[in-house]
N, C-alpha and C positions, 0 to 999 in steps of 0.2 A: 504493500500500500504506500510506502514513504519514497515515491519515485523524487530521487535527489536532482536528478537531471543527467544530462549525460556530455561527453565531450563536444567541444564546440569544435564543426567541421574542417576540413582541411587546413588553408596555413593564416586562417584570419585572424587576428586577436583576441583574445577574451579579456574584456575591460571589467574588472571586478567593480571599479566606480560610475559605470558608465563612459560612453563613448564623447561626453561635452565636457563634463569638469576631471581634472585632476586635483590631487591632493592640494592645498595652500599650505602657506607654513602655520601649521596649528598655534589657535589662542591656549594658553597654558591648560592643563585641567584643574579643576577643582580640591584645592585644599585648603583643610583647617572648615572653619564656620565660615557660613556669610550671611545677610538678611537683605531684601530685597521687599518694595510693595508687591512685585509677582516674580514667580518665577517659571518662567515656560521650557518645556521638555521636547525636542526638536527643531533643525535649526532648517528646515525647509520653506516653502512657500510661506506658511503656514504658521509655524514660530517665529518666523522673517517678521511679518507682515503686523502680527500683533505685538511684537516686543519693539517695532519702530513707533505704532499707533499711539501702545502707552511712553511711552520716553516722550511724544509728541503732546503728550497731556499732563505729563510732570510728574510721571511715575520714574522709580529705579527699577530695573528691569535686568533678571538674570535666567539668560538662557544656558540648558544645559545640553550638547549633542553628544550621542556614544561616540561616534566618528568622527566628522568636519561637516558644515553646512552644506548640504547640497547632496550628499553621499545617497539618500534614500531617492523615493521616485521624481522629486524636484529635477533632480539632477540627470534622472535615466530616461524622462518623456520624450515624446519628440516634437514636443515643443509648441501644439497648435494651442492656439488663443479663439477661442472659440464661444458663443453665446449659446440660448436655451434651443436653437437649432440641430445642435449637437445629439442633444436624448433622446433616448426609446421611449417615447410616450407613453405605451403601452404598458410599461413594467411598471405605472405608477398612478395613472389619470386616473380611473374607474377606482382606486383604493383612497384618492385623497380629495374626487373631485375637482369640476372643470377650474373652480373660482380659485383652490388655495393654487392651481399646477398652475393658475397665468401669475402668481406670482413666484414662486418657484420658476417658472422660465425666466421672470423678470430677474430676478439674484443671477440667474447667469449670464443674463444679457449684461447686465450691471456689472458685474466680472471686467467683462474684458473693457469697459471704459474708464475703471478701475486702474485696469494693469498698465493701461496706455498714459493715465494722466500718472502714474507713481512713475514711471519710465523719465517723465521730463522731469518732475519734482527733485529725484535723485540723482538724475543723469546718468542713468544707465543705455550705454551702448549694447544693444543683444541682437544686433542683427534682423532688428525687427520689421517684417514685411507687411503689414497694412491693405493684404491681398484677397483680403475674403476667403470663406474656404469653400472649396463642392464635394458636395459628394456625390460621388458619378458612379455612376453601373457600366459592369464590362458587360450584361447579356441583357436583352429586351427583358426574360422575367422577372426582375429585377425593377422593374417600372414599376409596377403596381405598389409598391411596398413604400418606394420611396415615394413617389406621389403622394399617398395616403399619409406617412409620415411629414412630410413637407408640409402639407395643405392643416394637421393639425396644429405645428408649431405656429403655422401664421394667424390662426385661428388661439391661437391663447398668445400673441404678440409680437413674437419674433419673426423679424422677414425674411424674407428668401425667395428665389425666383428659377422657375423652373429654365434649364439649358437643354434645346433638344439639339441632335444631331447635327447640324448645320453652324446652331452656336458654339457649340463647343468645338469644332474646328474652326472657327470665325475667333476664335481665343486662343487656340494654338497649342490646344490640351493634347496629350498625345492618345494615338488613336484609339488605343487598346479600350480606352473611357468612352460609353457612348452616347452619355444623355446624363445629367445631373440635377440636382437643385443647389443653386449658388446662395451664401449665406453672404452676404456682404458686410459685417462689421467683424472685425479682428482678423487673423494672418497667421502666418508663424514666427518664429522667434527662437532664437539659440537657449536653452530651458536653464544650462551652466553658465551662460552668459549673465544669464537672467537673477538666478542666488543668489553669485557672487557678487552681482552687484545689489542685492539685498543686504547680504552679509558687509559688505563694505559701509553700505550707507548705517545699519545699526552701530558697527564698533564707531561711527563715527561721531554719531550720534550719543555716544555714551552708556551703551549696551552694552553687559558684560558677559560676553561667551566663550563660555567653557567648553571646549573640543574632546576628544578622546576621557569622555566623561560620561559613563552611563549612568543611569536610575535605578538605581538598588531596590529601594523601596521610598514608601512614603505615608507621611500618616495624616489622619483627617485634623479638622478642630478650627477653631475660630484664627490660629495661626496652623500652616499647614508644613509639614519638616518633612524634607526628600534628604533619604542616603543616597550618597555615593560611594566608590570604591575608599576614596581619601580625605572627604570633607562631609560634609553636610549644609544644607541649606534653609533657611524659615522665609515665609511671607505669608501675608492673608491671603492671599491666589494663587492655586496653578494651574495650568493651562497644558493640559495633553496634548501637545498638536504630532503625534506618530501615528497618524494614518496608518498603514497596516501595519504597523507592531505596536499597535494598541495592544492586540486582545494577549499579549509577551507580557505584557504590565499587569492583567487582574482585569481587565477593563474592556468592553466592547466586545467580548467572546462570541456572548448570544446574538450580536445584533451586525456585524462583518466579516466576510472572510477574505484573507489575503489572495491574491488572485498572481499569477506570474506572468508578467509580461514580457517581450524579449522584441529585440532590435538587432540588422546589419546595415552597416554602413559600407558605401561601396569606395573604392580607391576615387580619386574627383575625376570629372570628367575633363575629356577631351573637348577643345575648342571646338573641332570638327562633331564631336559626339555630342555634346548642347543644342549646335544647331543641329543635328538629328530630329532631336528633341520638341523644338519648337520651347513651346512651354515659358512665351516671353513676360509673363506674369508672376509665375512662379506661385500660384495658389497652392495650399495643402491640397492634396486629396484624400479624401476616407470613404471608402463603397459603402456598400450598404447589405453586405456580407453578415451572417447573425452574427459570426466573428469580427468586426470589420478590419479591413487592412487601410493600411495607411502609406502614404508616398508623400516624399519633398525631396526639393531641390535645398541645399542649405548654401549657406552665403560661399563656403568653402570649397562648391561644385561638387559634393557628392551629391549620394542617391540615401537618404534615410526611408527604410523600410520596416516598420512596427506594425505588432499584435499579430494577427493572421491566427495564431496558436496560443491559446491559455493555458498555464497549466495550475494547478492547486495541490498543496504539500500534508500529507495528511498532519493533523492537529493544527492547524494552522500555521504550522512552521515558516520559517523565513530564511532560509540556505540561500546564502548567495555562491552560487555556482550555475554553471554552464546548462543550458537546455542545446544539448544537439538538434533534435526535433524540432523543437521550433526553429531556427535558425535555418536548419534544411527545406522548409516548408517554406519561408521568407525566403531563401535565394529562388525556391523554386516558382515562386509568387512574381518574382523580381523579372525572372526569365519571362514571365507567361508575356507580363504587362511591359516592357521594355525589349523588344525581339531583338532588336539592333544591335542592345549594348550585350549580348552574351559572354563577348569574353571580357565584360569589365570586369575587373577582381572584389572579393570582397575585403574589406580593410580591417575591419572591424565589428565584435560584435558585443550585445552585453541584455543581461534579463534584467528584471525590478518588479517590487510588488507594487501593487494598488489594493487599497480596500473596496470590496463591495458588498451593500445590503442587497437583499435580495429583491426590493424595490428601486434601487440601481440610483436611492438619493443621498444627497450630504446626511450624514448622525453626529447632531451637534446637541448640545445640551449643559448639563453640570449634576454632578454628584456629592456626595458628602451629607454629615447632617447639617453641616454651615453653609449648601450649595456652593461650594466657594471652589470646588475643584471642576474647570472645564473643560471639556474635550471636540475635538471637531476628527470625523473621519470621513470614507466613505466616499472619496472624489468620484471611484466611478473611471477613473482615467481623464475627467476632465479638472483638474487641478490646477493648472495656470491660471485661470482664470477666480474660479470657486473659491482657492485655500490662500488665493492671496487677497481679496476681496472678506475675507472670512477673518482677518485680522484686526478689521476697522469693525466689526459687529461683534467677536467677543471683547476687542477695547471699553467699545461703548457698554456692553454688557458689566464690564466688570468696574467701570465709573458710574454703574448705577439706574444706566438706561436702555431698553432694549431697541435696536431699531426695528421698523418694519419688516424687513427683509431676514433678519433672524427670525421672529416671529412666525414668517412664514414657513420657514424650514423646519418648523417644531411640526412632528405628524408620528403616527405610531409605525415606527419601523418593525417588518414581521421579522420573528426569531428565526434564528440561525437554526441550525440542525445538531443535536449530541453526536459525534463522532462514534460507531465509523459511518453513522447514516450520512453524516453532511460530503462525506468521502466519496462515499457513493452517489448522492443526487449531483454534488457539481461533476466529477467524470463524467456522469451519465449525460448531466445537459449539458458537456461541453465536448462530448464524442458526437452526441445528434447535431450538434451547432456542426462541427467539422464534416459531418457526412452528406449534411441539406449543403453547405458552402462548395465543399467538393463537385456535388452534380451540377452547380451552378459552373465551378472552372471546367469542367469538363465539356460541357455546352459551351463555356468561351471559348477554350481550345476548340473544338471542331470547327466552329465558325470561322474562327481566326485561319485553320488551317482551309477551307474552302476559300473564305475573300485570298489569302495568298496562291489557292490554286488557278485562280481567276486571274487575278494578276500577271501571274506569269503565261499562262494563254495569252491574255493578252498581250503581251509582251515582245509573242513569240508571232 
């Protein structure tokens, strides 16, 4: 049951930190005592975002990372900035209702104008493309789904516009795509570009984080005390922000499970190989696959290639280690939908977790008898946006005021599953997701290989 992963294929890299950031020179870790008004536990999106908001409000603010900021899925996305266009509707409307899910789209629309105005505030340089994103289907059956998905998010607020055939080559999207709906607000963006210029702008700010510094333990009460390996720390607040290594803490077990993501990155391309390409926009792409895959061009001229394959570790475990499978499945994904570039190499590759509930929304809240300890998980894979957005509503939360848009993310998340059942139900729905996506590339392959037989007839 405890599939650990397996070797990463032929001569690519395996990036244990991901493929965007490497290591900084680590802030000291944690020794002796310290006291802080909060103290937040991960230095991602997500701990970024709320230890700048309160420092910005007159709080002392001590963040603690097991690693170095950026290390968990901050660091390992691939980077889209994306609004409430983004979600599977489906996994959530009927259970929470049309009225609270148009705001629930709104928090993620509100995300990414979030992440665009902290960009200028900070001056963070991330390579950020302001290109909209599509999601495009490689096979006609494939229409009906996203249509219906489209036509709901514009119907609870978020816009988008449908691209048939003729516009999406009037855009210069490469072929293999063949009809989409265009989201037009947000892009992509380098994800390690992105933290590290979080993490710059906190130490600068007068944030004090502790790097190679994990959470032992911690205890509840009107003042709240985290162990470390070497110190300890007190404040009236603390702030879970470890998305899937919550439920590693005591925390979030019943309500998320970690999910395994995985990404290759290809060597950059050729001058001659870009113009192949077309793709003068450089929009993300994400199908509409129940798996979805993902393409970008990144500032660098690779080819960034994520998700395609899930995987989940029994107990919720969190190995950081190599998924062959996936990886193999992504070049093989990479080949279908880029014919041209086949012998581009791959460079690199690397996995990461994401939390998800099984209604596929943020699990934000607070616990304690003081409610004074709170957590935010649950991104779901969309987390640029969400968990940095997510830092300015528990701020406010913990100064005393709730904003709207937290409020609206409060909904009863359905439980998790007691192990080995939950072992079994995500396998199970993520072996039918891979077998319904399969007959889908299998019908794009044949197609694809008739349009080339045609071609060349004609040719000839």
């Amino acid at each position: 049951m405890s599939t650990e992963g397996n070797a990463a294929p032929g001569p690519a890299e395996f990036r244990p930190a991901g493929g965007w950031v490497d290591a900084p020179a680590l802030q000291p870790p944690l020794e002796g005592d310290a006291g802080a008004d909060a103290i937040v536990v991960g230095a991602g999106f997500a701990g970024l975002s709320t230890a700048l908001e309160l420092t910005a409000r007159g709080a002392k603010v001590i963040v603690l990372e097991r690693e170095f900021a950026g290390f968990g899925a901050s660091g390992r996305n691939a980077g889209y900035l994306v609004g409430g266009q983004g979600l599977e509707y489906d996994l959530f409307l009927k259970r929470v209702g049309r009225e609270q899910a148009k705001k629930i789209v709104g928090f993620y629309d509100e995300g990414v104008a979030y992440v665009e105005g902290k960009l200028g505030e900070y001056g963070i340089d991330c390579d950020y493309n302001a290109s909209g994103v599509i999601r495009a289907a490689v096979h006609p059956s494939q229409e009906r789904k996203l249509r219906k998905n489209m036509q709901t998010g514009i119907e609870l607020g978020s816009p988008a516009q449908f691209l048939d055939h003729a516009e999406m080559r009037a855009r210069g999207i490469p072929p293999a795509f063949l009809f989409g709906a265009f989201y037009p607000s947000g892009g992509t963006l380098d994800p390690g570009k992105y933290v590290m210029g979080l993490r710059r702008a906190a130490l600068q700010a007068g944030v004090q984080i502790y790097e190679n510094t994990a959470l032992l333990s911690y205890t509840g009460g009107k003042t709240v005390k985290v162990q470390t390996a070497h110190g300890s720390a007190s404040a009236p607040f603390l702030v879970l922000a470890t998305n899937a290594y919550t439920p590693q803490l005591g925390l979030l077990g019943n309500k998320v499970a970690p999910l395994r993501v995985s990404a290759i990155e290809t060597e950059p391309l050729s001058p001659q190989q870009l113009a192949s390409l077309g793709w003068p926009r450089r929009e993300g792409l994400v199908t509409p696959h129940w798996t979805m895959e993902s393409h970008r061009l990144t500032a660098r001229n690779t080819l960034v290639v994520t998700t395609k394959r899930l995987n989940y570790v029994y107990g919720s475990r969190t190995p950081n280690v190599p998924d062959g499978d996936a990886y193999r499945a992504l070049e093989t994904t990479l080949h279908d939908r880029f014919p041209t570039l086949r012998s581009l190499a791959i460079r690199s590759c690397w996995s990461g977790y994401v939390s998800l509930a099984y209604d596929a929304l943020p699990v934000v809240g607070e616990t304690g008898d003081e409610r004074n300890i709170l957590y935010s998980a649950g991104c779901s894979g969309h987390g640029v946006g969400t968990q940095s957005l997510m830092g300015q509503l528990l701020a406010e939360r913990i100064c005393g005021k709730e904003h709207p848009l937290l409020a609206a993310l409060r909904h009863k998340t359905p439980p998790t599953l007691p192990e080995p059942l939950q072992w079994c139900a995500v396998k199970s729905a993520l072996g039918m997701a891979n077998m319904l996506d399969e007959r889908v590339n299998r019908k794009a392959r044949a197609a694809a290989e008739v349009t080339g037989s045609r071609k060349e007839w004609a040719g000839q």
